[in-house]
C-alpha positions in Angstrom: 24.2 -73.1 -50.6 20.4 -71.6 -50.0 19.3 -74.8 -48.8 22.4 -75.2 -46.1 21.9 -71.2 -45.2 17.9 -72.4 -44.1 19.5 -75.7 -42.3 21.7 -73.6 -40.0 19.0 -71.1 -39.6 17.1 -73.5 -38.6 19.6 -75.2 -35.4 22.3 -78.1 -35.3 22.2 -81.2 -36.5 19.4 -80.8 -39.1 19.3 -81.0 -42.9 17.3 -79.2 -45.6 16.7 -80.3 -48.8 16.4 -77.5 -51.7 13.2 -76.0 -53.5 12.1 -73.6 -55.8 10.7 -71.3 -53.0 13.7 -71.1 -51.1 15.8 -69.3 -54.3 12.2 -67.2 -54.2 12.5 -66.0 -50.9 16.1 -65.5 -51.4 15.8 -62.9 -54.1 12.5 -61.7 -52.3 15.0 -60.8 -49.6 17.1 -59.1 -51.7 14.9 -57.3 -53.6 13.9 -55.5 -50.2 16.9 -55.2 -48.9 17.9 -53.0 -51.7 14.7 -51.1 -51.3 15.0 -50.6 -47.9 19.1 -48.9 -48.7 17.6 -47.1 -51.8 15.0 -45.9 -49.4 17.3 -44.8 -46.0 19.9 -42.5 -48.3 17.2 -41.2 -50.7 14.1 -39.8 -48.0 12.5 -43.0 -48.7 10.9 -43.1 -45.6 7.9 -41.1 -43.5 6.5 -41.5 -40.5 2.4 -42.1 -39.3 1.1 -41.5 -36.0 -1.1 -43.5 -34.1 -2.9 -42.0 -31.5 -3.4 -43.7 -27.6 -6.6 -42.7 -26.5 -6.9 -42.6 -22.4 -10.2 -44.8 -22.1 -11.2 -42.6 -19.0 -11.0 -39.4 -20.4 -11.3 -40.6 -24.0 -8.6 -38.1 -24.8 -5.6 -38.1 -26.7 -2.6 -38.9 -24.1 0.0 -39.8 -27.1 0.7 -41.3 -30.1 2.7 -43.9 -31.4 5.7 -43.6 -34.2 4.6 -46.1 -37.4 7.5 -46.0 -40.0 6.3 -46.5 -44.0 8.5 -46.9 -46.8 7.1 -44.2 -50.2 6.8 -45.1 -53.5 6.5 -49.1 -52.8 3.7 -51.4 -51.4 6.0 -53.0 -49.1 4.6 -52.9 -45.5 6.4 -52.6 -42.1 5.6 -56.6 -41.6 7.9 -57.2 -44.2 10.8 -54.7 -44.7 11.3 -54.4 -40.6 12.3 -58.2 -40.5 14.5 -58.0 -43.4 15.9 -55.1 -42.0 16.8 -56.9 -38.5 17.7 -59.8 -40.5 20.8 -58.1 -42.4 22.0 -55.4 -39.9 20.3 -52.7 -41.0 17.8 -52.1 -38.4 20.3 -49.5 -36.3 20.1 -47.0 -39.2 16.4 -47.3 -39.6 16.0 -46.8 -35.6 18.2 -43.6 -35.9 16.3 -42.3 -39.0 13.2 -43.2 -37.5 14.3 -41.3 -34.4 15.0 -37.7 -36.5 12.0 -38.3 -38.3 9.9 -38.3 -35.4 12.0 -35.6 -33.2 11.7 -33.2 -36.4 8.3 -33.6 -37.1 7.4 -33.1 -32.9 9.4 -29.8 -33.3 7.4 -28.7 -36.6 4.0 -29.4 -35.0 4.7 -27.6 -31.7 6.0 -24.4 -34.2 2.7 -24.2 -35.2 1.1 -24.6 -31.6 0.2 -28.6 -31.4 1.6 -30.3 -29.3 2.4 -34.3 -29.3 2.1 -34.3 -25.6 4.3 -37.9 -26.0 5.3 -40.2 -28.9 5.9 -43.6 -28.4 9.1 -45.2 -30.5 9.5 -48.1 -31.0 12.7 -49.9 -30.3 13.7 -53.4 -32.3 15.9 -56.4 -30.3 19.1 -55.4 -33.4 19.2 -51.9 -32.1 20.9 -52.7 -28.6 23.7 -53.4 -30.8 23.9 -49.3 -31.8 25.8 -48.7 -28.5 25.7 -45.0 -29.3 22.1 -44.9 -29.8 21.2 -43.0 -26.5 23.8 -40.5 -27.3 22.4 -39.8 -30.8 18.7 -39.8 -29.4 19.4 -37.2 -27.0 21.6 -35.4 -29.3 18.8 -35.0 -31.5 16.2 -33.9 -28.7 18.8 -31.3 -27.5 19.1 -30.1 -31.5 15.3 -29.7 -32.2 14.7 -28.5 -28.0 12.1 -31.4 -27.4 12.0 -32.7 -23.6 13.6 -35.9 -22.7 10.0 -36.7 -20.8 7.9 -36.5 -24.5 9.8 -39.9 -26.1 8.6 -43.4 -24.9 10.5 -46.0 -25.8 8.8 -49.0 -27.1 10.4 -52.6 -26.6 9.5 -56.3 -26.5 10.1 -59.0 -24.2 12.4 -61.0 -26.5 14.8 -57.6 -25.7 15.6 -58.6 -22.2 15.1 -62.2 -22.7 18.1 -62.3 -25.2 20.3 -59.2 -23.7 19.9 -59.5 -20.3 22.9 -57.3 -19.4 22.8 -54.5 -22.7 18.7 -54.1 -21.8 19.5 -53.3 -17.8 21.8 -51.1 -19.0 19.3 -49.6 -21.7 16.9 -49.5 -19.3 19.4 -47.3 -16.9 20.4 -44.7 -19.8 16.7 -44.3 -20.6 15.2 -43.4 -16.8 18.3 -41.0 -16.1 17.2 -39.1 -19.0 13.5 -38.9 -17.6 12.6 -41.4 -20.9 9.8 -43.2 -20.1 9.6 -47.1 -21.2 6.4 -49.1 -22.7 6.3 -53.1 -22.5 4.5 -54.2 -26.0 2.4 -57.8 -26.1 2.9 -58.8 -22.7 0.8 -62.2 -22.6 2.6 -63.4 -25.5 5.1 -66.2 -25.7 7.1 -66.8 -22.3 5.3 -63.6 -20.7 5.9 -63.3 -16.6 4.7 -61.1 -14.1 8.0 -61.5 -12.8 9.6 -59.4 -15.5 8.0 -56.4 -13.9 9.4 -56.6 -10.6 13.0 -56.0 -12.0 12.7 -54.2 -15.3 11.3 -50.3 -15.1 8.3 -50.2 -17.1 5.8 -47.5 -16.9 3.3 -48.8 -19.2 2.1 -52.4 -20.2 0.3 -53.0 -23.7 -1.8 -55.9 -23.0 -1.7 -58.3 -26.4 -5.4 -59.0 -27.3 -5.0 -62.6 -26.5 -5.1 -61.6 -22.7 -9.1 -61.7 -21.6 
């Protein structure tokens, strides 16, 4: 059964014959899995903030939202996959959002100010169709400005949901949310995409010279 789970992962028309790193990743998989719901319903999660320097002014401008799981040495690189991989990335995108929303509102009690944090937003979110509603729920709840949340994506977001990123993309500029294109030079990367989709800023992938 493991073996034919990794053929159809893998396409039609293919076969896969079974070894014992396959049953390894399996229970791997599960193993974090059941972290990563121990983790959502018990506070297992915190948030790090990663500052974007403006290289004229060699000021802080922002900061982006880095997600860490406590109490296990499991890193982002693994649990976020798993979490896309069995539905459970929506609730960690929501989580991640009042994390972040609640900890702007705490800092700017005590007179910092984020100026604007950066989320960032995974390809199995646009399936949490009420995800725009929750985020500005939660802005209007702790009285953070639309205009301080960035929202993060990849190009493998519109590539794959053409018609649910457009209309993403609409929801976020009416509420004054600006947007941030990650890795653009990787993979099928075109200059084309920015003539359509509303991007205000670009993160060049290192690869780009």
């Amino acid at each position: 059964e493991i073996a034919m789970f990794v053929a159809k992962r893998r396409g039609k028309n293919t076969f896969v014959f079974f070894n014992e790193d396959m049953k390894k990743a399996v229970e791997d998989d599960s193993d974090i899995r059941q972290k990563i719901a121990s983790s959502i319903h018990s506070g297992g999660f915190y948030m790090l903030y990663q500052p974007q320097v403006n290289v004229n002014t060699l000021e802080v401008s922002g900061y982006e939202a880095l997600i860490r799981m406590k109490n296990e040495n499991i890193g982002p690189g693994q649990f976020i996959p798993i979490a896309e991989k069995y539905g459970m990335i929506s609730e960690i995108g929501r989580l991640i959002t009042r994390l972040v929303v609640s900890d702007m509102s705490k800092c700017i009690k005590k007179g910092f100010d984020f100026n604007k944090v950066s989320l960032n937003y995974s390809c199995g979110q646009i399936n949490d169709k009420g995800y725009i509603k929750y985020l500005k729920e939660t802005l209007d709840e702790f009285n953070i400005p639309y205009s301080k949340i960035e929202i993060e994506i990849t190009e493998s977001l519109f590539l794959d949901n053409s018609n649910e990123a457009m209309e993403l993309f609409k929801a976020l500029k009416d509420l004054d949310i600006s947007i941030a294109l990650d890795d653009f030079g990787t993979g099928f990367s075109s200059l084309n995409y920015l003539t359509y989709i509303p991007i205000d800023y670009m993160k060049l992938d290192k690869s780009i010279d």
